[in-house]
DOGULUM-793789 format. One record per residue: residue in three letters; x, z, y of N, C-alpha, C, CB in turn. Coordinates in steps of 0.02 Angstrom, whole numbers, padded with zeros to 5 digits, always signed. Last residue first. Glycine has a CB too. Layout:
ALAXZYXZYXZYXZY...
REM end
This chain:
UNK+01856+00361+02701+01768+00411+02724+01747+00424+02681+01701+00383+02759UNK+01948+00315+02678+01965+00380+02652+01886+00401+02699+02060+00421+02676UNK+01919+00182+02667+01914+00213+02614+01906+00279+02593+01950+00198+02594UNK+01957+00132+02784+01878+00132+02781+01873+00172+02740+01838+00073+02763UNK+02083+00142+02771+02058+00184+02827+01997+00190+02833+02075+00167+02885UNK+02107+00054+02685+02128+00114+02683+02100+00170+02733+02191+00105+02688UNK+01980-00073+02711+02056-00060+02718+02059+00022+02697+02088-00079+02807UNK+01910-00233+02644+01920-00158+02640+01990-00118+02639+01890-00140+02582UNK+01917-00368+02763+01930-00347+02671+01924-00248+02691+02054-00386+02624UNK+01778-00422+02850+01860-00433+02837+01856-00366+02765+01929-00407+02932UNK+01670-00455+02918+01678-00489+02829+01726-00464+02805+01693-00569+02812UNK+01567-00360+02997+01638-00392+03020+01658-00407+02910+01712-00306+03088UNK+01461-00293+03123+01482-00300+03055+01520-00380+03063+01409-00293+02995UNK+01502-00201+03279+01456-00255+03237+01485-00266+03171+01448-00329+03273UNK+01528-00048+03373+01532-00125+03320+01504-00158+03269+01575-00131+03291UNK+01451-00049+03545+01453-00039+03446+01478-00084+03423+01385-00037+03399UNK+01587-00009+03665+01519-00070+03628+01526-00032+03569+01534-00175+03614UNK+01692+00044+03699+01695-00014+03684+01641-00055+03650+01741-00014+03656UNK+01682+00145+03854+01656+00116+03804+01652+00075+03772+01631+00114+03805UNK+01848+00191+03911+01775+00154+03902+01758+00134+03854+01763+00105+03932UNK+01890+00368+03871+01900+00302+03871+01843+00258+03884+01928+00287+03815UNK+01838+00520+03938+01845+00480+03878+01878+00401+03902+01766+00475+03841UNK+01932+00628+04026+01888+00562+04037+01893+00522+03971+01915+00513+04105UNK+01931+00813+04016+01953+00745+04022+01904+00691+04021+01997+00733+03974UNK+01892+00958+04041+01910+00910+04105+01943+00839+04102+01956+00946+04147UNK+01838+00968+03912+01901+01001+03942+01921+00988+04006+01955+00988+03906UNK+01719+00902+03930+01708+00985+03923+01750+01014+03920+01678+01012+03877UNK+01759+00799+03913+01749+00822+03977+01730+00899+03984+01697+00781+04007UNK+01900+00736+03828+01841+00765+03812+01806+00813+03895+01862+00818+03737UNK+02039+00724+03801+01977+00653+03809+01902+00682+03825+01967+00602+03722UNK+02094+00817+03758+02122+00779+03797+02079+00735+03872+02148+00736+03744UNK+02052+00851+03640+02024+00872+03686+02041+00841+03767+02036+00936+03675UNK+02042+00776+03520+02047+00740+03594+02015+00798+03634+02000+00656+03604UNK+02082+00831+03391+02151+00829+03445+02121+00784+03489+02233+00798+03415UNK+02019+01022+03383+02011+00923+03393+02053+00904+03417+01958+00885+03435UNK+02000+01151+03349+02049+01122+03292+02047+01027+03336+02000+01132+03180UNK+01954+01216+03456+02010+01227+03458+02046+01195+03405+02016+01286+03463UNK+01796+01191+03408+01831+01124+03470+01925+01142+03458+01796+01150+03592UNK+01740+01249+03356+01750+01203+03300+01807+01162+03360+01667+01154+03262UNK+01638+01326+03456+01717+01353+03416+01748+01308+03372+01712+01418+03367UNK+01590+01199+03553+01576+01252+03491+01643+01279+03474+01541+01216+03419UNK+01511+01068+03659+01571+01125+03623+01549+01176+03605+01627+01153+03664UNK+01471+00916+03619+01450+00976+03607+01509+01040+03591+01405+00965+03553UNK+01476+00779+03718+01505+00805+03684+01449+00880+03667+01576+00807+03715UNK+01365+00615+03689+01385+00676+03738+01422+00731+03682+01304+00714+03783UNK+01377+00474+03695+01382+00511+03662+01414+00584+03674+01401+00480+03628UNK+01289+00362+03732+01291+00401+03767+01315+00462+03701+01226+00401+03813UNK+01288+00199+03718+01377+00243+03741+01376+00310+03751+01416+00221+03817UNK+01174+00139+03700+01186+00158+03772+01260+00187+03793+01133+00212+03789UNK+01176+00127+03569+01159+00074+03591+01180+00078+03673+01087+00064+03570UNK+01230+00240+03507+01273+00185+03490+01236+00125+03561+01260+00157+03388UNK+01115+00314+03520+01162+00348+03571+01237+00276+03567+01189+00453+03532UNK+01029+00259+03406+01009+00269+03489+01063+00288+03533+00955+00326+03501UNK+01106+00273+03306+01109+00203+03336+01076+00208+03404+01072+00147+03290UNK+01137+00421+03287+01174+00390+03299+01160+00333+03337+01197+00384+03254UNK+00975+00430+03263+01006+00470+03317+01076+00447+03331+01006+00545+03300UNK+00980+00359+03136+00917+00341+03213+00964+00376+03262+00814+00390+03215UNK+01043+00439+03050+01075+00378+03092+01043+00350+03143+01088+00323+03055UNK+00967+00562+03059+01039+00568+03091+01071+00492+03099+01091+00619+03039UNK+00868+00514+03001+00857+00540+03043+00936+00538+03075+00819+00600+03026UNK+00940+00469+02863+00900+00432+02896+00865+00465+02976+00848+00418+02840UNK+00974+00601+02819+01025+00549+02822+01003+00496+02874+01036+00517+02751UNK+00820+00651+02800+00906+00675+02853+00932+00643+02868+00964+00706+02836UNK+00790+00589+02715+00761+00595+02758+00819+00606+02811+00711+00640+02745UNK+00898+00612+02592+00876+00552+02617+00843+00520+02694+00838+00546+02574UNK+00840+00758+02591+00909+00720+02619+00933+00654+02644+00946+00722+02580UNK+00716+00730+02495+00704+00754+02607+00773+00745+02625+00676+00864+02643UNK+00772+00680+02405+00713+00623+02438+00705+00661+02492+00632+00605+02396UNK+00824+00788+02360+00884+00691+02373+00828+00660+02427+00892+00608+02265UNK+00738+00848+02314+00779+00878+02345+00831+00820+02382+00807+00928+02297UNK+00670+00778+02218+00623+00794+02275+00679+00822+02317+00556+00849+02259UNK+00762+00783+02096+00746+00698+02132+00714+00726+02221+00655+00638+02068UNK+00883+00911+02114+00827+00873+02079+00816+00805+02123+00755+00922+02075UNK+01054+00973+02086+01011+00940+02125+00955+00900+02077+01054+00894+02171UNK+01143+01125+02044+01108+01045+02019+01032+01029+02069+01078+01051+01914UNK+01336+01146+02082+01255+01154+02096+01214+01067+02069+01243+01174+02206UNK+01461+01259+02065+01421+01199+02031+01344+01214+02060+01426+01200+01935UNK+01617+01292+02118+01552+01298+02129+01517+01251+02091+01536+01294+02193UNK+01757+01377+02056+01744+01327+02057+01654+01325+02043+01792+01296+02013UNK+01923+01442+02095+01888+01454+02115+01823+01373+02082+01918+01477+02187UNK+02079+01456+02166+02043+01432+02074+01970+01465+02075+02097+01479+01986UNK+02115+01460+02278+02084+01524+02242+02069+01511+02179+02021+01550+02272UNK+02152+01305+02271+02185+01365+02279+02193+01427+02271+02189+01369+02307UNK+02054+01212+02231+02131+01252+02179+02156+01287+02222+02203+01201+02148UNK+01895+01225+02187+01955+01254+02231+02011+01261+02220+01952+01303+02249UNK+01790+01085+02165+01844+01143+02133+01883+01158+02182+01894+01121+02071UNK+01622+01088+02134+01666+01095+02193+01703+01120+02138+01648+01140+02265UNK+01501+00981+02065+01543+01018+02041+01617+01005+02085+01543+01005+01965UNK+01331+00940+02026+01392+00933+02081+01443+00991+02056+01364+00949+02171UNK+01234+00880+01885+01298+00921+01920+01337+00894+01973+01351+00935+01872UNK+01152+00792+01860+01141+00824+01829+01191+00888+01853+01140+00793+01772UNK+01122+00649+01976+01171+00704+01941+01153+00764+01915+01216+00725+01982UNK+00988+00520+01941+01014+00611+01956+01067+00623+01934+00975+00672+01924UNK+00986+00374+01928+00999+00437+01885+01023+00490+01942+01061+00425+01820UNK+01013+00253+01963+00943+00266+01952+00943+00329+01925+00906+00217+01910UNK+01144+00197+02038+01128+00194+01953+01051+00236+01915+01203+00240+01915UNK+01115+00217+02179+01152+00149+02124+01156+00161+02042+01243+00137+02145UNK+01041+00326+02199+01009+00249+02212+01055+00187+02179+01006+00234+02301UNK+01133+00413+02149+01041+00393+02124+01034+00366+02140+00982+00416+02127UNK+01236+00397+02211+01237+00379+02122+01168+00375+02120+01271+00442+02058UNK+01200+00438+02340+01207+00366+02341+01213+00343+02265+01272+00343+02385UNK+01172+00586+02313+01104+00518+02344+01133+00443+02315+01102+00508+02460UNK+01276+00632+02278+01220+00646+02215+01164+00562+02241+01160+00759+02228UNK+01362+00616+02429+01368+00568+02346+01318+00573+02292+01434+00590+02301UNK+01262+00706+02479+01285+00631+02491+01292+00578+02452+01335+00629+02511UNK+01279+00836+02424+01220+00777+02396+01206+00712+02433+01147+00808+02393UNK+01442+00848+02442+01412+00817+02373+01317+00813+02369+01445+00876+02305UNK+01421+00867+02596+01441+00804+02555+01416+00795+02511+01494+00794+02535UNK+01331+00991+02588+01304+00922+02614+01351+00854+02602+01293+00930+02695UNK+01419+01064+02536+01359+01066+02480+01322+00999+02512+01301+01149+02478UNK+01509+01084+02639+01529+01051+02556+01489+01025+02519+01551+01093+02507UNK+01419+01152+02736+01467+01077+02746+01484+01061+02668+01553+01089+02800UNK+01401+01259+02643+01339+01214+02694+01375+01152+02681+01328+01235+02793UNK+01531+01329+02671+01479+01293+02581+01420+01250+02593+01430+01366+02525UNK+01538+01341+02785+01585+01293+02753+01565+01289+02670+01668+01321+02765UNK+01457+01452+02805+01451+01391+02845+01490+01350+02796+01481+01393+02924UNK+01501+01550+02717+01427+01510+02708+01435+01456+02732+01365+01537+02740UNK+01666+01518+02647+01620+01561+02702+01543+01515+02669+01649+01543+02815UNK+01727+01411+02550+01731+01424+02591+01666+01489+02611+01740+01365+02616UNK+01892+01432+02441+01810+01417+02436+01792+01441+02498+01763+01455+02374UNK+02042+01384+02515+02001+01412+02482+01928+01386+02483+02007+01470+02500UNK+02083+01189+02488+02082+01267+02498+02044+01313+02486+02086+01282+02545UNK+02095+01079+02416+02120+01104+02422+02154+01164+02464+02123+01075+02411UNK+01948+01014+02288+01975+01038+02376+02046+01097+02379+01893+01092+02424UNK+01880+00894+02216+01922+00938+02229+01943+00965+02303+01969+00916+02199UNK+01735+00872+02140+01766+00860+02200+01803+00909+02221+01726+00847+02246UNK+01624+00753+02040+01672+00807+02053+01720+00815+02124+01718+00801+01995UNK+01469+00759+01963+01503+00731+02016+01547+00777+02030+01465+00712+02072UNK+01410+00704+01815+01439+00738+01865+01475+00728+01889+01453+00776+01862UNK+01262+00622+01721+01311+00618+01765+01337+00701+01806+01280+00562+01817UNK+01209+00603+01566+01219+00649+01603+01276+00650+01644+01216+00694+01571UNK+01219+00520+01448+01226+00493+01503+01219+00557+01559+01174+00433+01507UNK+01271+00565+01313+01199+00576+01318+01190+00539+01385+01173+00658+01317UNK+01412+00587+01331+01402+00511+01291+01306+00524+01309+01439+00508+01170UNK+01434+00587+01527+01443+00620+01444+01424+00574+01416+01404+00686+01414UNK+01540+00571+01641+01494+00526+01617+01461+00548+01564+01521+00469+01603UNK+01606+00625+01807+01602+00603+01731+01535+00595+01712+01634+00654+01682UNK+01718+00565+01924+01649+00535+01911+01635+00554+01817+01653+00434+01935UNK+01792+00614+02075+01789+00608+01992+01736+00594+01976+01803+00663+01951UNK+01793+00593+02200+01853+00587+02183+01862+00595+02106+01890+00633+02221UNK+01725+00451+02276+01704+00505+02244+01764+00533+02218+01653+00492+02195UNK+01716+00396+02457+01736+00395+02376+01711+00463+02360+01826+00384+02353UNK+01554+00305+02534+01604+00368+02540+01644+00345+02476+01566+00457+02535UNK+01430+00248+02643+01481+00237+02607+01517+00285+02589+01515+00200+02629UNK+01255+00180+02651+01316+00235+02647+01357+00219+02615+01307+00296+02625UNK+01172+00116+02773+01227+00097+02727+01281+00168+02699+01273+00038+02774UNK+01000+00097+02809+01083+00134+02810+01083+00143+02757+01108+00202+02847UNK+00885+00050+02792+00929+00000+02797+01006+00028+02821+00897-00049+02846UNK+00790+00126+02730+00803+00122+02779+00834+00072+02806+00820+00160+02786UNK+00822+00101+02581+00777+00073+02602+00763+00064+02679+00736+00098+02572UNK+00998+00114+02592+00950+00146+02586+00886+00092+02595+00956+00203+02631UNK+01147+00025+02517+01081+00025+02573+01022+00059+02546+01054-00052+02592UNK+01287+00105+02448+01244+00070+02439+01179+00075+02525+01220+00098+02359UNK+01441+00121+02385+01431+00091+02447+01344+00102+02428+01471+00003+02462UNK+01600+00215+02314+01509+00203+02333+01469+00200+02374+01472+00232+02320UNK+01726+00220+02252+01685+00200+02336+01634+00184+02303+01713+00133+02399UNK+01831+00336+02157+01777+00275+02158+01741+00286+02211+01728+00268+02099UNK+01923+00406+02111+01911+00377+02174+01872+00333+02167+01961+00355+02207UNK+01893+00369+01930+01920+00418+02001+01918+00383+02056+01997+00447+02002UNK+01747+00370+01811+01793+00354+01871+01835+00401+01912+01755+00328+01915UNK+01725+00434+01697+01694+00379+01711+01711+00343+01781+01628+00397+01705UNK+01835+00539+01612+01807+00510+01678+01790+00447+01666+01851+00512+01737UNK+01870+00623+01490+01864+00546+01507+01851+00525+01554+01829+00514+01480UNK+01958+00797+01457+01885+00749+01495+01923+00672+01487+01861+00774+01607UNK+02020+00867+01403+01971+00867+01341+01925+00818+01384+01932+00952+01310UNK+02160+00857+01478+02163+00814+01387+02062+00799+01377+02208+00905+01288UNK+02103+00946+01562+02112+00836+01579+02099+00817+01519+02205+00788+01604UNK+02038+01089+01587+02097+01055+01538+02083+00983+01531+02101+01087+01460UNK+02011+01183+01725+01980+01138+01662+02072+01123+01626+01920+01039+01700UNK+02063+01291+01807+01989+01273+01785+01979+01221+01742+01949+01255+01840UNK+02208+01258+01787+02177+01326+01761+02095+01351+01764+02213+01377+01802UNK+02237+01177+01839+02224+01181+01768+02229+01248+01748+02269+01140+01729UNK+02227+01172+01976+02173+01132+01938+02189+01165+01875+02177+01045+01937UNK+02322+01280+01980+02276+01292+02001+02202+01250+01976+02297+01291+02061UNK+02440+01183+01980+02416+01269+01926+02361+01254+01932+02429+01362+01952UNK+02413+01104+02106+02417+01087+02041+02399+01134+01980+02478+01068+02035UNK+02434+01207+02207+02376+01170+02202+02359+01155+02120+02387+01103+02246UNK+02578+01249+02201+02517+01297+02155+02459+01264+02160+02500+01377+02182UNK+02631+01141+02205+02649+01139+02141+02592+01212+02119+02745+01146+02130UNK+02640+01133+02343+02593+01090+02318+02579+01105+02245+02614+01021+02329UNK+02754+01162+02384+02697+01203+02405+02625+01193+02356+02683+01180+02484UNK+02844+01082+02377+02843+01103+02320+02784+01163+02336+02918+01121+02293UNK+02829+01007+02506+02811+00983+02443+02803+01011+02391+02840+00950+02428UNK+02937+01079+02565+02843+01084+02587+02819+01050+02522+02808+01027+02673UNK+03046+01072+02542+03014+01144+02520+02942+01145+02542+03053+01211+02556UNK+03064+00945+02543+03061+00957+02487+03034+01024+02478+03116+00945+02462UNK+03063+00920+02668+03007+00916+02665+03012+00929+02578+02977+00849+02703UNK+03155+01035+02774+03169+00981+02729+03091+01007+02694+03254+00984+02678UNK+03198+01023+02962+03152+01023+02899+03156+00980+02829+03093+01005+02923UNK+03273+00931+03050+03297+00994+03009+03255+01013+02947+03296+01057+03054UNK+03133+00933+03142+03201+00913+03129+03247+00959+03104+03227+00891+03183UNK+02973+00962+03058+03022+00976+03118+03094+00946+03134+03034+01040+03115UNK+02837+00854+02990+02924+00873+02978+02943+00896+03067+02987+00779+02944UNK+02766+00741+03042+02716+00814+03017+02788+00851+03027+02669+00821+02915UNK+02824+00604+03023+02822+00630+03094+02778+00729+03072+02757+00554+03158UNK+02810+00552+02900+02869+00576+02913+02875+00637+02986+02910+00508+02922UNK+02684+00480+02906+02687+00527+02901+02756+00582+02905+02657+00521+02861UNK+02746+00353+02961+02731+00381+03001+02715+00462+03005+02695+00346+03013UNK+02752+00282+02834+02802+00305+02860+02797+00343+02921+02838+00262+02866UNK+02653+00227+02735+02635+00260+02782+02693+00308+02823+02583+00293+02754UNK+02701+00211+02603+02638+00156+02634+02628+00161+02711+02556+00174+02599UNK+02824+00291+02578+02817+00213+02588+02761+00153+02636+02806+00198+02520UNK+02732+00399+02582+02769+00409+02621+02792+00307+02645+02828+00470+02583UNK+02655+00371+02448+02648+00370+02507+02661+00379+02591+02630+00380+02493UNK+02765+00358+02374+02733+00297+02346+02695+00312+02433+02677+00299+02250UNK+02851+00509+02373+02876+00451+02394+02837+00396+02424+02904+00430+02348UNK+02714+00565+02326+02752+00592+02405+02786+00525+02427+02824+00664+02398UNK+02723+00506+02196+02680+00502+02222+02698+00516+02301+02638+00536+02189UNK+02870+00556+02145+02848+00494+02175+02776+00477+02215+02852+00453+02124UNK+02838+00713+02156+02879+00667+02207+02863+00600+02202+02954+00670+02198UNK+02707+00739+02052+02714+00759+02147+02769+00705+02173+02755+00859+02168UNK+02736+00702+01945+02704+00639+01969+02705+00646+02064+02612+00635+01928UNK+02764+00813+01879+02833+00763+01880+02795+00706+01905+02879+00744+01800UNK+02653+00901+01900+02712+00912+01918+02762+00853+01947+02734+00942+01866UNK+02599+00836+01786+02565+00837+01848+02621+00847+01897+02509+00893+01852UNK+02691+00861+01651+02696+00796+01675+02649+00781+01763+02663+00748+01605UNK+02664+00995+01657+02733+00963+01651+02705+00889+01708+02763+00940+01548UNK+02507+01015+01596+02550+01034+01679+02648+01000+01708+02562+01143+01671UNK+02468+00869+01558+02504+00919+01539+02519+00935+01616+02564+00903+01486UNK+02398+00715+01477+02378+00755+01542+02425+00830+01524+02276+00769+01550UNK+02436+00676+01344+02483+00670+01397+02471+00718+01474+02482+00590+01411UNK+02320+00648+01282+02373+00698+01263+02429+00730+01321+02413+00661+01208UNK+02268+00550+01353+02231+00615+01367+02300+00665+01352+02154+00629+01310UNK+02380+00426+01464+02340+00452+01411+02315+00520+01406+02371+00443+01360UNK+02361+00433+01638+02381+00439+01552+02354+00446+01496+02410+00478+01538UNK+02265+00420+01724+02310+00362+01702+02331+00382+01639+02372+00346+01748UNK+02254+00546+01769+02201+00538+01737+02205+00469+01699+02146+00545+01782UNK+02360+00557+01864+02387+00594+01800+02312+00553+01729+02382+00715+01821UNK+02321+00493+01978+02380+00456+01942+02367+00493+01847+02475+00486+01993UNK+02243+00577+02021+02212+00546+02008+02226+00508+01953+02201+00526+02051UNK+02305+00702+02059+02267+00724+01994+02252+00638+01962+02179+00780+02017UNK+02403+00648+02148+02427+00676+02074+02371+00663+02038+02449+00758+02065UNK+02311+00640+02251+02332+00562+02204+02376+00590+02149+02386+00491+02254UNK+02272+00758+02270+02225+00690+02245+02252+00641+02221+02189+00656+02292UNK+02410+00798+02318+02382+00799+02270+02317+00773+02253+02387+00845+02261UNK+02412+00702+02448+02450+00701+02387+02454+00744+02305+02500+00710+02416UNK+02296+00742+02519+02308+00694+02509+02339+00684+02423+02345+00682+02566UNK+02357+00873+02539+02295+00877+02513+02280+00797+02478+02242+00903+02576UNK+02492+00863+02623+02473+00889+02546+02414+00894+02517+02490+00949+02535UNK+02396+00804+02729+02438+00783+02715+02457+00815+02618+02481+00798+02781UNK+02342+00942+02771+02280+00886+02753+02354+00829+02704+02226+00834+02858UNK+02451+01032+02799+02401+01039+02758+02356+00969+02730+02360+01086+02796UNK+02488+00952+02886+02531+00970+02845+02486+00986+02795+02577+01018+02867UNK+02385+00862+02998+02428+00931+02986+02467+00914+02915+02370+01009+02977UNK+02389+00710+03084+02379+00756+03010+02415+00804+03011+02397+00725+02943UNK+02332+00627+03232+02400+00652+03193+02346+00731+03151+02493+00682+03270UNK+02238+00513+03235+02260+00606+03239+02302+00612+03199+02205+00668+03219UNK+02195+00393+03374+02229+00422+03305+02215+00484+03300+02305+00418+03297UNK+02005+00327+03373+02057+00358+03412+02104+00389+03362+02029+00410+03463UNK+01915+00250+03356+01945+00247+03307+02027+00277+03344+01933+00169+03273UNK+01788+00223+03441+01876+00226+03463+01888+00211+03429+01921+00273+03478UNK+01688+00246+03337+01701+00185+03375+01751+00166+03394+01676+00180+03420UNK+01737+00344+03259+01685+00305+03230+01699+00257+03250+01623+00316+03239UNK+01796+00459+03345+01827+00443+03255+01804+00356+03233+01770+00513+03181UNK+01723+00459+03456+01792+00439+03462+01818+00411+03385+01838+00506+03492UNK+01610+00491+03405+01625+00426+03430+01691+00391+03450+01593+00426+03478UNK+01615+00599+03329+01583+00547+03306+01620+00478+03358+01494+00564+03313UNK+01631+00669+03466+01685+00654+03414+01667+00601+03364+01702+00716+03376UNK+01516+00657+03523+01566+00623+03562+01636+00609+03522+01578+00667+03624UNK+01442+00737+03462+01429+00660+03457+01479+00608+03467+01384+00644+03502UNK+01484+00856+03328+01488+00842+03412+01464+00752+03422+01591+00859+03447UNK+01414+00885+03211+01465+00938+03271+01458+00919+03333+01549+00936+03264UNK+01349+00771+03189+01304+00837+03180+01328+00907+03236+01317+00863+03090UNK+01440+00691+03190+01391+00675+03213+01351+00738+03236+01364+00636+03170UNK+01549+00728+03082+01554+00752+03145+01487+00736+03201+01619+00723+03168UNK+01438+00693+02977+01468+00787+02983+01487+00803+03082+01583+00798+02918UNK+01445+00582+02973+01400+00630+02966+01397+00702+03021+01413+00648+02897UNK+01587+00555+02945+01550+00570+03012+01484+00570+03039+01570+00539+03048UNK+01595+00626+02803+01623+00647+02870+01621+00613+02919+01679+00659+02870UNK+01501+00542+02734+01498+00631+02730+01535+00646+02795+01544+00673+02655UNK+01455+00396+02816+01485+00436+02763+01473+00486+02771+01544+00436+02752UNK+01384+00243+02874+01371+00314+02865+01409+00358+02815+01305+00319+02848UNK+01425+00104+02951+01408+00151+02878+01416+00214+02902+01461+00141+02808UNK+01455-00051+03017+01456+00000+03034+01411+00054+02959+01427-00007+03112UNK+01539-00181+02972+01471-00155+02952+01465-00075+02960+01456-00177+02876UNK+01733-00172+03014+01660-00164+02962+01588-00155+02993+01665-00095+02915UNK+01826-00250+03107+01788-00204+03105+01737-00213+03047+01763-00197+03167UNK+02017-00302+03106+01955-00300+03111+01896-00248+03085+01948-00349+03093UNK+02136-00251+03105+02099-00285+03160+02022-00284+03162+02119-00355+03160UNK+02278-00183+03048+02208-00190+03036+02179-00182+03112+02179-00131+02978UNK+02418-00159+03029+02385-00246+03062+02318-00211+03073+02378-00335+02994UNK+02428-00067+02877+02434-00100+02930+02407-00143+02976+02461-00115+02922UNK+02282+00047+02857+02317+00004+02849+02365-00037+02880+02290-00016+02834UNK+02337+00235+02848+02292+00148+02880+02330+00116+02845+02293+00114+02973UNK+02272+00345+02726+02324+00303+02737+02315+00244+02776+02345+00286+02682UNK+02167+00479+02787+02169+00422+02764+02246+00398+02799+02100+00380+02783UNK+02194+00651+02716+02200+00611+02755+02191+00540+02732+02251+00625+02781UNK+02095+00789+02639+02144+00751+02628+02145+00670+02698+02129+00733+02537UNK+02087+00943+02720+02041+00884+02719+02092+00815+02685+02010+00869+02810UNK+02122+01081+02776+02161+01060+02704+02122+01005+02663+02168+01129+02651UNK+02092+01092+02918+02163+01080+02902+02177+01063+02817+02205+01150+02928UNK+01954+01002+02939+01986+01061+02931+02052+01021+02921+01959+01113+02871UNK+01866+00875+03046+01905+00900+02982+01943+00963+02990+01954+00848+02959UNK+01705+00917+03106+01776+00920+03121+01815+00925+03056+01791+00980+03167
REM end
């Protein structure tokens, strides 16, 4: 289930057509929660309206991302700051719909500036000037020997000059409970898996940042530890494509249910999912915004 401070995907417009069905961290995740959500997110592709939270979570990712554009000197709390409104603007543009989060009357300038302790908050665990990233947002697609496809972005990628990879990943709330270090610690060796199979190297570091508590976890993963996740990964899509092939994706309620917005849809509230629209099949069309933010 996404939490409330999960950054959101921007759709695309028009978008018609379907991808090569893939495996990411989050519906993984919901796979694991519930099936039936998996299926609504996966197959439906049913909407959800974005909290407020996930929404500013968004927009600072694309501060930090924009800011990593400048030159090093230049990375400055000043200038992170002075990237919040247009950035708000640049996606407010793409995605006018987000307008709808706002009460009437609400002015979204005092929600926005909410955002300005996220920001502190990164820089007060590192300093930008002294890193290079070897990427931001970077999608990493690759096929397991299995023949699942994982896909996800990364939201920092560094590189040292010795080649020692780390993988970075900001979050914008607190550090979480056990359960919710579980869930974090199973994305990033998502991503640790898919850099070892596309560039033949171990991360040498996963590295969680919290800006909100400023707060920031590091864990190092070995080769034997990727190779039973691997296993997982590969167990949990058997279990996807068996339940893909029949529609049978039964719900599971849990306390995780009071954050879903189909409960609507969901029989364990007394609703009727929609019909089943078949699995989807792999589809050539271009990579959209909505594939991206898995």
């Amino acid at each position: 289930m996404a939490t409330d401070t999960e950054p959101i995907p921007v759709p695309a417009a028009g978008r018609t057509s379907r991808r090569r069905p893939a495996l990411s961290p989050s519906r993984a995740g919901d796979f694991k929660q519930c099936p039936l959500l998996y299926r609504f997110r996966a197959v439906d592709r049913l909407p959800e309206t974005p909290t407020k939270a996930q929404v500013r979570g968004t927009v600072v990712h694309a501060v930090l991302e924009r800011l990593y554009g400048l030159p090093a000197a230049e990375r400055l709390p000043d200038a992170a700051h002075g990237l919040l409104e247009p950035t708000w603007t640049d996606l407010l543009a793409a995605e006018p719909g987000l307008a709808a989060i706002f009460e009437e009357g609400e002015d979204p300038a005092d929600w926005l500036a909410t955002a300005n302790g996220l920001i502190d908050g990164y820089f007060a665990l590192e300093d930008p000037r002294r890193l290079q990233p070897d990427a931001c947002e970077l999608l990493v697609e690759t096929e397991l020997p299995s023949g699942v496809l994982l896909r996800g972005y990364i939201d920092r990628l560094d590189v040292a000059p010795t080649g020692e990879i780390r993988v970075v990943d900001y979050k914008t709330g607190t550090a979480p409970r056990e359960i919710g270090e579980a869930k974090a610690l199973f994305q990033m060796k998502f991503y640790a898996l898919a850099i070892w199979r596309l560039r033949g190297e171990v991360p040498r570091q996963l590295r969680l940042m919290y800006l909100s508590d400023r707060q920031s976890l590091a864990y190092t993963p070995d080769e034997a530890e990727l190779a039973r996740f691997e296993r997982t990964l590969d167990a949990i899509w058997t279990a996807i494509l068996r339940a893909g092939k029949t529609g049978d994706f039964r719900p599971n309620k849990s306390k995780l249910c009071g954050w879903c917005s189909h409960q609507a849809l969901c029989p364990e509230f007394g609703g009727t999912p929609p019909p089943y629209p078949g699995w989807p099949e792999p589809d050539p069309g271009e990579e959209s915004a909505l594939d991206r933010a898995d």
